[in-house]
Each structure stands twice: as structure tokens, then as C-alpha cells.
N, C-alpha and C positions, 0 to 999 in steps of 0.2 A: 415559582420563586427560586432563583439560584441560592448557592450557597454563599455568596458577595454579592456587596452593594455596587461592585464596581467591576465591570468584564477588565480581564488584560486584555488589551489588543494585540501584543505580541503572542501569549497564548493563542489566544482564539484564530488569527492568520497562521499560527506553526500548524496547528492542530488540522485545523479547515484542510491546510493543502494536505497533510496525510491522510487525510479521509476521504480527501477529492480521488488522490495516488491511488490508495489501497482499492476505492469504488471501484474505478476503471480498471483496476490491473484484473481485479475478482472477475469483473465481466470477460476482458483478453483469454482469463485462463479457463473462464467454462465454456469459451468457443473453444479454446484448444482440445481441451476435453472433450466434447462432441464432439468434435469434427477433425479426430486428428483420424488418420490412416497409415499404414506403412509397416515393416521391419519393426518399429519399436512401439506399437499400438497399447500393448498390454502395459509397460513399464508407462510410458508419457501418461495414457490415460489414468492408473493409480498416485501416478505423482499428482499432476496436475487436481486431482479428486481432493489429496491431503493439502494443497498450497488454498484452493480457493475454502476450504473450511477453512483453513488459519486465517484466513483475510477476512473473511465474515465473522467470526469473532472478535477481530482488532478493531474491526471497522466498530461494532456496535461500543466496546470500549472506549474508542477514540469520540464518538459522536456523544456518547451519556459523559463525558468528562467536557468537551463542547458547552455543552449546557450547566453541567457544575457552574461553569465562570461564568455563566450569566448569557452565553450566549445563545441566537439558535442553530444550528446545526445544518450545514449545508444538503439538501434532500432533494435535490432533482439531477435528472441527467442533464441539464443545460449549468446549473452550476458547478457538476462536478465537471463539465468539458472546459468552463472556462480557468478554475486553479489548477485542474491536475496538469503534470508534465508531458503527459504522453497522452494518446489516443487509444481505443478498445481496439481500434481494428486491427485484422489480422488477413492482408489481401493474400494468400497463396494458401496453397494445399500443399505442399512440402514440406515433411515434418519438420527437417532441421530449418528450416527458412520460420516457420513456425516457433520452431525453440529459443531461435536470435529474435525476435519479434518480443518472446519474454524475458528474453535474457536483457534486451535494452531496456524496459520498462523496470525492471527488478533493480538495472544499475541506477536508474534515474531517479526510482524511489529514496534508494543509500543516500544520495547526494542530500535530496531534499530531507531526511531524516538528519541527517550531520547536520544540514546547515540549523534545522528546528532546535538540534539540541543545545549548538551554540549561540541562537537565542535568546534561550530559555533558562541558560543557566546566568545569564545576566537579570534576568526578571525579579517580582517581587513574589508571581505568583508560586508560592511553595509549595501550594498544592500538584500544578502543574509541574515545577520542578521535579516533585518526588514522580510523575509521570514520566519523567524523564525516563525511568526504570521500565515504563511501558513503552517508550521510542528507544532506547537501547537493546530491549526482547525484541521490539520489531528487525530492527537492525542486524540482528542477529541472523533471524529469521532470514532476511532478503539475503543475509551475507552466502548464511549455507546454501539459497537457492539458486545464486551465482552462481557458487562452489559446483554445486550437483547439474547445472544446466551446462555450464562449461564441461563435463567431467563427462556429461550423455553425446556431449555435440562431438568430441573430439576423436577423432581418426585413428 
């Protein structure tokens, strides 16, 4: 039983596609984390360790507030292929080709965070609204990992 008699549809679509985003990015970056190699092995692999525990706590946040509004929660790898923006895979062994690989998914997620929050701030849902605070952390979150992927890639 949710806590409303009535799902937002606007909530439950903003929400879905960041928990599709965040699914997929999480899996992108514990391939990288396995499987990176090279020059910057020890610093990629600690980073990458700290971004996909952030994402797996967002994610569970994001899915138990899903459900708040009544809805259920998108849970498969085929749903999460069809909302999210980006794809898991990560074709090269090149760490920095590797790095742009997360760095375009982390940008993609921003976008789709912004567009959620403006939204959502149109909504009734107030619950979700004051969520808004948990997609502005996220946002946050993607923003420094821009900041720090561009800041590793660069020459």
C-alpha cells in the first residue's frame, strides 16, 4: 500500500528514468573498475570503487521513493535498457577512452536530472518535490564526477 491514493505520473517517469541512469551507469563503472589497466590503475580503480557505492545507495533511495507514490519500481535489465540514456557498455581497454565512456554517461545523467527537477517542481507531488533535495545531491554528485573525470583525462 503507497502512501497516496493516486501515483504522480510526472514523479514516477522523472524518478524511473533516474533509477534506469543511475542502474546502468553503476554497472558501466564496475566494469571499469574490473577491468581497467594502465598508468592510472590504482587511482581509476579507488575512484570508480567510491562513484558506484554512491550510485547504489541513490539507486535504492530513488526506487523506495518510486513506490512511496504508489508505484512500482522499474527492476529489470530490459527496463532499465529501455528508459535509461546511455548504455553499460564499455567496448575498449584504453583507460582514458574508458574514462570518456563515463564521463558521457555522468553528462547525460545531469541533463536528465535538470530536466526531472524542472518537472517536478511544477507537480502536486510535495513529497517528491522535497525529493527534489535528493536529485539536487545527485546532481551534485554527477557534477563533481564530471569535474574529477575531466580533471584525470586531461594532458
Amino acid at each position: 500500500m503507497s502512501l497516496f491514493s493516486t501515483k504522480s505520473n510526472s514523479s514516477v517517469e522523472v524518478l524511473s528514468k533516474i533509477l534506469a541512469d543511475s542502474y546502468v551507469l553503476l554497472l558501466k563503472t564496475q566494469n571499469i573498475h574490473w577491468n581497467i589497466e594502465g598508468s592510472k590503475f590504482r587511482s581509476i580503480h579507488l575512484m570508480t570503487e567510491e562513484h558506484y557505492n554512491n550510485l547504489f545507495d541513490a539507486i535504492d533511495c530513488i526506487a523506495e521513493r518510486i513506490r512511496m507514490v504508489g508505484a512500482k519500481a522499474p527492476a529489470t535489465f530490459a527496463e532499465f535498457a529501455k528508459l535509461a540514456s546511455f548504455d553499460e557498455k564499455v567496448d575498449t581497454d584504453n583507460q582514458n577512452e574508458m574514462l570518456n565512456a563515463l564521463l558521457s554517461s555522468h553528462e547525460a545523467i545531469r541533463v536528465d536530472i535538470i530536466s526531472g527537477i524542472k518537472k517536478l517542481e511544477d507537480s502536486d507531488d510535495f513529497g517528491t518535490i522535497g525529493a527534489i533535495d535528493v536529485l539536487n545531491s545527485r546532481l551534485a554528485f554527477h557534477d563533481k564526477v564530471v569535474w574529477m573525470l575531466k580533471s584525470t583525462l586531461k594532458k
